[in-house]
C-alpha positions in Angstrom: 181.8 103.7 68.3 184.2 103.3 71.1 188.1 104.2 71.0 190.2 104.1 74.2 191.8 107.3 73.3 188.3 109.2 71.8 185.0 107.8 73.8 184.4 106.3 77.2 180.8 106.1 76.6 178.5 105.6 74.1 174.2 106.6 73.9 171.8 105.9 71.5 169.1 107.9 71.5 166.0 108.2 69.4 165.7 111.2 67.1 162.0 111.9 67.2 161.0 112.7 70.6 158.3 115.4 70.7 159.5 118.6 69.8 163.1 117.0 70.6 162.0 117.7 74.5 161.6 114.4 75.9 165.3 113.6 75.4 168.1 114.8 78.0 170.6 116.1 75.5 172.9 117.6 78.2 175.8 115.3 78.5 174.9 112.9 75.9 177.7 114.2 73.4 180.9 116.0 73.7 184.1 115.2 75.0 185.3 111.5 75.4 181.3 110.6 74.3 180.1 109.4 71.5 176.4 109.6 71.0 174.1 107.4 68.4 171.0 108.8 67.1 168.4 106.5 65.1 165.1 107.7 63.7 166.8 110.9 63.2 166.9 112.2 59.8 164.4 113.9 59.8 164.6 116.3 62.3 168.5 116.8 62.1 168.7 120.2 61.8 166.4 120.7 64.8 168.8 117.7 66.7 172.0 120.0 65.7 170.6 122.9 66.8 169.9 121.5 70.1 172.9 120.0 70.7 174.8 122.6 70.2 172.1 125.1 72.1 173.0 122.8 75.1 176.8 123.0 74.7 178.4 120.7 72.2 181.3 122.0 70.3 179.7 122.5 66.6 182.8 121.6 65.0 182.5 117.9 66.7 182.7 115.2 63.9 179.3 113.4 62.8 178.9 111.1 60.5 175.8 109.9 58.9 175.3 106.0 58.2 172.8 105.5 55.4 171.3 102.1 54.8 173.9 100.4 56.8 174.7 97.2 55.1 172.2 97.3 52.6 172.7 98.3 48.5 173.4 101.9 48.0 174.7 102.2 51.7 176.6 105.7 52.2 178.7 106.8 55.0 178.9 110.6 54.9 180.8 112.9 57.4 180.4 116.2 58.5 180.6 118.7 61.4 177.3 119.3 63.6 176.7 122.7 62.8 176.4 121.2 58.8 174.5 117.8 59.9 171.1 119.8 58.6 172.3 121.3 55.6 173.9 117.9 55.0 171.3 115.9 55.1 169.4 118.5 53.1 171.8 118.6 50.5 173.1 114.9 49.8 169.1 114.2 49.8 169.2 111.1 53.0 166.9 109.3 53.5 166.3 106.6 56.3 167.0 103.9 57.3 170.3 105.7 58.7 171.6 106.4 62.4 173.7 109.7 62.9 176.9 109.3 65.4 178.3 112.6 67.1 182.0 112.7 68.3 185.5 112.6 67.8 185.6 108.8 67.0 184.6 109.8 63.4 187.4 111.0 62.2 188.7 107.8 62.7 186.5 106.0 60.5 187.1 104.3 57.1 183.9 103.7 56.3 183.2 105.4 53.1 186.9 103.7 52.0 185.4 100.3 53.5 182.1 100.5 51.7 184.1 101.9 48.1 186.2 99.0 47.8 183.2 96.6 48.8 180.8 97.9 46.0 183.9 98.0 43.6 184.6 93.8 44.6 181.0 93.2 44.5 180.9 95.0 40.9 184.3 93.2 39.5 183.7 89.9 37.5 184.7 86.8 38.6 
């Protein structure tokens, strides 16, 4: 969540604040930030929307952890003005946290998670 060169600061946040009003989004995301969202696939499109409503660059790299380290987990990226449509279309469902910034593109994830199903699949 944190690289030197990418992110000085990292938030989490939850995504389901009333009507996404309770939450401070200004200066949560953006440059050299990196902000974690949990509880917030439901309302992604709305969270995309605001974020970038509020500033952030909607080409900003997000990526979308789904079931973390549990069977079937998927690490899908994206940019924030696709996070909704995203969701929408590779059907997620929670338990998943979305992360906003720059340090996504420096994630291996779906790689890491590829060649751990593949070992976990391979006979002894």
């Amino acid at each position: 969540l944190t690289h030197r060169d990418w992110s000085s600061a990292v938030s989490f946040v939850a995504g389901t604040c009333r009507d996404l009003s309770e939450q401070n989004w200004s200066g949560l995301a953006g440059h050299g930030r990196t902000l974690v969202i949990y509880m917030g696939v439901s309302c992604a499109d709305r969270i995309a929307e605001k974020l970038m409503g509020e500033g952030v660059d909607p080409g900003v790299a997000v990526a979308v952890l789904e079931r973390g380290t549990l069977p079937g987990s998927r690490a899908i990226r994206t940019v924030l003005a696709d996070l909704g449509s995203m969701v929408a279309r590779e059907r997620v469902i929670s338990p998943a946290i979305i992360v906003v910034g720059e340090v996504v593109r420096l994630s291996d994830a779906e790689d890491r998670l590829r060649a751990f199903a593949d070992s976990a699949a391979a006979p002894a």
